[in-house]
C-alpha positions as CSV (number, residue, x, y, z in Angstrom):
1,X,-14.3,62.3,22.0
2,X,-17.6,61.5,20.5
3,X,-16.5,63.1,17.3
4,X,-13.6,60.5,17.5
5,X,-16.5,57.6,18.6
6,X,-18.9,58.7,15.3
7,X,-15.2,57.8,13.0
8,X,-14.6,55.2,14.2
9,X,-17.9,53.8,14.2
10,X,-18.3,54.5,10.5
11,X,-14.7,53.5,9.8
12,X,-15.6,50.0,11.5
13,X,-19.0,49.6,9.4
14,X,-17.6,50.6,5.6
15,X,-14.7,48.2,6.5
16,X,-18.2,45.6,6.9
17,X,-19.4,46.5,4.1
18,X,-16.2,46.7,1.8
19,X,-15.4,43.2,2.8
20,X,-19.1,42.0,2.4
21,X,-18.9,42.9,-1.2
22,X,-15.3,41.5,-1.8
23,X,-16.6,37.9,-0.4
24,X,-19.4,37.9,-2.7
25,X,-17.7,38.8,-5.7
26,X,-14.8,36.1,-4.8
27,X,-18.2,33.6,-4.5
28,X,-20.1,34.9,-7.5
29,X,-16.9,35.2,-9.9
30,X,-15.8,31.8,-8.5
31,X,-19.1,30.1,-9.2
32,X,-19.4,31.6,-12.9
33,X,-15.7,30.3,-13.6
34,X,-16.8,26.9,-12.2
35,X,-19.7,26.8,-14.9
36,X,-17.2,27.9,-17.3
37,X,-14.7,25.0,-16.8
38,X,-17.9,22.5,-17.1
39,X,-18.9,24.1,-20.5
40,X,-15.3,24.0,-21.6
41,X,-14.9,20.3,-20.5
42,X,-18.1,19.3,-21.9
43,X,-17.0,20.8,-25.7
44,X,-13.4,19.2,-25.4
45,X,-14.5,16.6,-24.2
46,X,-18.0,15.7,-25.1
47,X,-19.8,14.8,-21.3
48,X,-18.6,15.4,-18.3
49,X,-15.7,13.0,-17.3
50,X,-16.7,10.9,-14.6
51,X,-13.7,10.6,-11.3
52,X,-11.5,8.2,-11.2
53,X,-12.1,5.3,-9.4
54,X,-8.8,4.4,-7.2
């Protein structure tokens, strides 16, 4: 039963950890895309285009 306890234990905390890293590459690969699109807009564009006002 312990033996069955340690698994799942360590089955619960790489799950933790698997998903920890996941989220931050979404965020950090997210966040470099996003600087991306502003570089591209800026050279198409020439400045940053400003929202529209409705």
């Amino acid at each position: 039963m312990d033996a069955l306890k340690g698994i799942f234990k360590f089955m619960v905390a790489s799950t933790l950890i698997v998903s920890g890293v996941l989220l931050g590459g979404t965020i950090f690969a997210g966040k470099k895309i996003d600087k991306f699109g502003d570089k591209l807009q800026t050279k198409l564009y020439g400045s940053k285009s400003k929202k529209p006002n409705y």
